[in-house]
Z-matrix of the N, CA and C atoms (Angstrom, degrees):
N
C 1 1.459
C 2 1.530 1 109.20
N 3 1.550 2 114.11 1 135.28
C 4 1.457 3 107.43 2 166.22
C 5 1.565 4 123.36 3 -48.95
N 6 1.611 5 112.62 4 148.10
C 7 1.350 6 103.48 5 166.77
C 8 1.791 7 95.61 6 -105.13
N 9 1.437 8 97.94 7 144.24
C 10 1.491 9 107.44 8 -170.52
C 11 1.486 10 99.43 9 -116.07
N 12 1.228 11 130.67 10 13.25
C 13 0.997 12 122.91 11 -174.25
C 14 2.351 13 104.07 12 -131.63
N 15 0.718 14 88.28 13 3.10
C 16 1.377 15 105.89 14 164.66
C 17 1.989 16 112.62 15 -74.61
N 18 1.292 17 92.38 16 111.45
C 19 1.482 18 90.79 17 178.60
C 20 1.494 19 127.06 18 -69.14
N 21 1.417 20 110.96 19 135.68
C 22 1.755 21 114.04 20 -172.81
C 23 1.638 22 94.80 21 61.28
N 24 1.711 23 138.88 22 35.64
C 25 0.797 24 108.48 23 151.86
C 26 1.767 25 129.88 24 -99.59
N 27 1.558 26 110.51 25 33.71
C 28 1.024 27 130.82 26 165.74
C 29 1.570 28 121.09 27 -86.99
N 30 1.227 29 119.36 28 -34.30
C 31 0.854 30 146.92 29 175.84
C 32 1.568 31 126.83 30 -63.18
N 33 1.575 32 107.26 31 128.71
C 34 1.916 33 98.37 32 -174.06
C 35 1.462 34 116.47 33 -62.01
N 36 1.424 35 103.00 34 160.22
C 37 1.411 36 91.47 35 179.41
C 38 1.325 37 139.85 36 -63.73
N 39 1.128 38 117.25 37 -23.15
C 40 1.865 39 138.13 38 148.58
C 41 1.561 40 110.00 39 -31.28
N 42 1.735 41 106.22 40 -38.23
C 43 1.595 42 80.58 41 -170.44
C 44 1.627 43 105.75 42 -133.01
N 45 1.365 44 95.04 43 32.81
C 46 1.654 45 95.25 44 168.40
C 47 1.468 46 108.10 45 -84.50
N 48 1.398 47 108.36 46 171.03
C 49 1.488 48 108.73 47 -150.20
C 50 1.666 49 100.33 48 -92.82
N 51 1.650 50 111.40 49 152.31
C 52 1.733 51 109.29 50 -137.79
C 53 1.768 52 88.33 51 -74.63
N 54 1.441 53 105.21 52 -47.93
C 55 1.418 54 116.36 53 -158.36
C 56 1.722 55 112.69 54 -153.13
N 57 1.547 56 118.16 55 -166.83
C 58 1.141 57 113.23 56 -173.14
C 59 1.373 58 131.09 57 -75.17
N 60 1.835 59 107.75 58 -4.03
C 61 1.486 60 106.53 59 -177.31
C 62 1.910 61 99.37 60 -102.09
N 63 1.190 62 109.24 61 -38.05
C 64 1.463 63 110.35 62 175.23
C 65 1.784 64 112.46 63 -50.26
N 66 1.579 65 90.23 64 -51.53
C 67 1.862 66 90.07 65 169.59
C 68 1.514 67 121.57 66 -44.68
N 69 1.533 68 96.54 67 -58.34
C 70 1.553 69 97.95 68 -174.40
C 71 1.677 70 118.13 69 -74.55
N 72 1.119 71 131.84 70 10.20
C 73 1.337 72 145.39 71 171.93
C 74 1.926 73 105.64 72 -87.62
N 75 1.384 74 98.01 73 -69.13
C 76 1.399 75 103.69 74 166.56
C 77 1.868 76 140.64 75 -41.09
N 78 1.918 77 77.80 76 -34.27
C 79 1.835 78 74.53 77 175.93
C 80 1.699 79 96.48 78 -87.48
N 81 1.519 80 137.71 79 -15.32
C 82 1.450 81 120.71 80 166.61
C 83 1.265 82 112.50 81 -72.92
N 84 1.151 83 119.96 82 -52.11
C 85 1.554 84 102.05 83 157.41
C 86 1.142 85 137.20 84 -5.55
N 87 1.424 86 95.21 85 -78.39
C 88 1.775 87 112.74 86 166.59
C 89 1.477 88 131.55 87 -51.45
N 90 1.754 89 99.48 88 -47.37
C 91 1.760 90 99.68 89 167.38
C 92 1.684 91 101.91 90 -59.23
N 93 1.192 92 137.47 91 -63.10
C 94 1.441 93 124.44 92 -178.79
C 95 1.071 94 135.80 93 -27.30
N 96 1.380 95 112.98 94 -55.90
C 97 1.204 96 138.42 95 165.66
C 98 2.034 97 112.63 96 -47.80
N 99 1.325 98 86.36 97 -63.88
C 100 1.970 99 78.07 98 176.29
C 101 1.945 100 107.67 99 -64.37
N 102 1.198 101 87.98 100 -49.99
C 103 1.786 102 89.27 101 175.34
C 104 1.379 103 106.31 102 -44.48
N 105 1.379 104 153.50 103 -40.91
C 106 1.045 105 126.08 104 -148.29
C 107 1.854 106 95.11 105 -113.28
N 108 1.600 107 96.82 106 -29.94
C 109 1.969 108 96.80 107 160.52
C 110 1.366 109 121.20 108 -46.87
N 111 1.337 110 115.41 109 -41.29
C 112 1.465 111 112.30 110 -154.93
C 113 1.264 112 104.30 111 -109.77
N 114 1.371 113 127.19 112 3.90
C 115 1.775 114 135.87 113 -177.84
C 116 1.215 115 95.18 114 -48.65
N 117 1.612 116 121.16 115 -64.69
C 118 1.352 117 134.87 116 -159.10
C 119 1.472 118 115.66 117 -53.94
N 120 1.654 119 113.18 118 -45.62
C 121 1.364 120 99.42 119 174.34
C 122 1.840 121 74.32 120 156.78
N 123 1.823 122 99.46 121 150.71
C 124 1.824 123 92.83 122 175.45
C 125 1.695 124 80.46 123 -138.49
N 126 1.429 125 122.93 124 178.43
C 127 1.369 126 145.18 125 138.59
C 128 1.393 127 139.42 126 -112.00
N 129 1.186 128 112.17 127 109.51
C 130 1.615 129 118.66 128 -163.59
C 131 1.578 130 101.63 129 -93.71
N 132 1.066 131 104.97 130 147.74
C 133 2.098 132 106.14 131 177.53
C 134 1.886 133 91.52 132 -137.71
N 135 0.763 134 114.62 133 142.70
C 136 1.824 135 117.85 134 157.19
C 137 1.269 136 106.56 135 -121.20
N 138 1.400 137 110.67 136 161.60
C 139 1.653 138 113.59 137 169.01
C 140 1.662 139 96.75 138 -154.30
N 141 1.287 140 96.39 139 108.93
C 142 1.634 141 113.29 140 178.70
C 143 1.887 142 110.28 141 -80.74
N 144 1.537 143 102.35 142 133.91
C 145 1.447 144 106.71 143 -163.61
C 146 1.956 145 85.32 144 -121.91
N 147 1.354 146 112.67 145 84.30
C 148 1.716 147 129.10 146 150.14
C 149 1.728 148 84.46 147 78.93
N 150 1.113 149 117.09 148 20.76
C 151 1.500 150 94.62 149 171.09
C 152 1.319 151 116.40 150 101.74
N 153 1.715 152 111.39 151 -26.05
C 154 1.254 153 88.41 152 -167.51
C 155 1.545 154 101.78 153 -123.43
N 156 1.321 155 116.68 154 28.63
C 157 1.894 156 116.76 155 172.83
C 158 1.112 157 87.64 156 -167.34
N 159 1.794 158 108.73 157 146.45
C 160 1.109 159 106.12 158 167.89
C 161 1.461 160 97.26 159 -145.35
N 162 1.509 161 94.89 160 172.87
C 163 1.947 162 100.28 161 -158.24
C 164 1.697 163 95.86 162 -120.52
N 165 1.627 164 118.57 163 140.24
C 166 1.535 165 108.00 164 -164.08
C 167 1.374 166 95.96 165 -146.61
N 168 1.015 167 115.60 166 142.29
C 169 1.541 168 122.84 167 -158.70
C 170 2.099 169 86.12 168 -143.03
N 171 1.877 170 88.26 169 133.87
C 172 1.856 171 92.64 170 175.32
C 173 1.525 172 91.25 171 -111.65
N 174 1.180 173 128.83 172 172.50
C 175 1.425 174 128.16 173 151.68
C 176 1.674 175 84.26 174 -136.69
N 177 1.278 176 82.98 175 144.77
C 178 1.627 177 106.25 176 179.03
C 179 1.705 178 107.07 177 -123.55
N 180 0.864 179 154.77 178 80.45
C 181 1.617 180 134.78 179 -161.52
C 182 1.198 181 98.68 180 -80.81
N 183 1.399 182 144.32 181 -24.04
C 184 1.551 183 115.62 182 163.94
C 185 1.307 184 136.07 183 -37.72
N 186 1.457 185 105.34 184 -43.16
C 187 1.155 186 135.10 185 -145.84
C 188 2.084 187 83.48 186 -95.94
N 189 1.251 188 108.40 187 -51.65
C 190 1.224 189 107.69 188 -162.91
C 191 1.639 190 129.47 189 122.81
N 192 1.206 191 105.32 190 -37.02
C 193 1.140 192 131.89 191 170.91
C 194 1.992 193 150.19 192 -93.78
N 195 1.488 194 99.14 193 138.52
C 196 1.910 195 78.12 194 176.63
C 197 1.450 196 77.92 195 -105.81
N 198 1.524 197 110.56 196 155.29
C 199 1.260 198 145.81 197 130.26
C 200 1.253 199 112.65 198 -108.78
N 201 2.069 200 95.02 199 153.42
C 202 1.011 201 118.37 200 -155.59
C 203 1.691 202 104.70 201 -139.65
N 204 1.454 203 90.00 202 144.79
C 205 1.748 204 91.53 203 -169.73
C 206 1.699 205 96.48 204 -142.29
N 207 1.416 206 99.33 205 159.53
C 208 1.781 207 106.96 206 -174.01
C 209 1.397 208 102.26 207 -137.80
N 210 1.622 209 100.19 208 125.69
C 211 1.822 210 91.02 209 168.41
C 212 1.409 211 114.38 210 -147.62
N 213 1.491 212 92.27 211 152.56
C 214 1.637 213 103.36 212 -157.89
C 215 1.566 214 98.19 213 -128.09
N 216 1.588 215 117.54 214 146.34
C 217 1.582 216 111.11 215 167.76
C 218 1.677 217 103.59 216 39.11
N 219 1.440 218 116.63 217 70.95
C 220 1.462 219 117.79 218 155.53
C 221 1.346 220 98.82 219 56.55
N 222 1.414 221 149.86 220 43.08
C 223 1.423 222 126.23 221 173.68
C 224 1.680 223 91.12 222 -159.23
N 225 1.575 224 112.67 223 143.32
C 226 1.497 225 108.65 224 174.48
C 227 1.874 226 91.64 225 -127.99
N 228 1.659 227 87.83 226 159.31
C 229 1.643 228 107.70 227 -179.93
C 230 1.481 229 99.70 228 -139.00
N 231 1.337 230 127.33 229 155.57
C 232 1.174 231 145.92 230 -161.00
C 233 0.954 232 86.07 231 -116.11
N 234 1.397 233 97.06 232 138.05
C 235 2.086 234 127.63 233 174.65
C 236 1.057 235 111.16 234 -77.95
N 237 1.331 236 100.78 235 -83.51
C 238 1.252 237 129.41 236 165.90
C 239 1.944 238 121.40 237 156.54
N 240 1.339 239 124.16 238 -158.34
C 241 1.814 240 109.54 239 -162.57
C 242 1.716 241 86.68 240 -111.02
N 243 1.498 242 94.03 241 -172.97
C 244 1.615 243 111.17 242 174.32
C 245 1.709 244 82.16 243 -168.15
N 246 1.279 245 107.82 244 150.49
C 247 1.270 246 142.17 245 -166.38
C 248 1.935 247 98.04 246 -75.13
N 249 1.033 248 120.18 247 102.93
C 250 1.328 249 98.56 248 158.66
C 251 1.864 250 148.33 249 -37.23
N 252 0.822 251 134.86 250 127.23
C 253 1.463 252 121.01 251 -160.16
C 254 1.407 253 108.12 252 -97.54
N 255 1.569 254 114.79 253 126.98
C 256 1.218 255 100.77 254 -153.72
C 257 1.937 256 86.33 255 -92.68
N 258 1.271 257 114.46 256 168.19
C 259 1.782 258 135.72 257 -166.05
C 260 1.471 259 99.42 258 -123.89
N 261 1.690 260 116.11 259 22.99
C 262 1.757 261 109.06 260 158.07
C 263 1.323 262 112.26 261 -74.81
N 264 0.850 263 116.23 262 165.16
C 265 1.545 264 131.10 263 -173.95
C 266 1.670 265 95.40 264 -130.39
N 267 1.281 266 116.31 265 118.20
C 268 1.780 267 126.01 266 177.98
C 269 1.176 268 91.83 267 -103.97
């Protein structure tokens, strides 16, 4: 069974992370990165399917994007984003 909770184990093998200082650089990276996405304000929705998966959608409008994540039996996996649609009228 995949482990989905293994870091960069989505990732090809070329660009998983080399060792323990590259790792730990990357996950600050990453906290920054959401920290400074989600300052502004995010929207979370869930939709629970009998208890035992549930489907989770963020909207971030800084960022532009919802991502979407699914989790079943204690474990979540990333969907993936879709572009927010913007409601200007040109």
């Amino acid at each position: 069974m995949e482990n989905w909770n293994a870091k960069g184990a989505h990732l090809p093998e070329e660009n998983q992370p080399k060792g323990f200082f590259e790792s730990g650089l990357n996950r600050i990276a990453a906290s920054i990165t959401t920290e400074l996405a989600t300052s502004l304000g995010y929207e979370v929705s869930m939709q629970d399917f009998l208890g035992a998966a549930r489907l989770v959608s963020v909207k971030v409008p800084v960022a532009g994007h919802n991502y979407y994540w699914i989790g079943f039996f204690n474990r979540w996996k990333y969907i993936g984003h879709r572009d927010i649609e913007s409601s200007k009228t040109d």
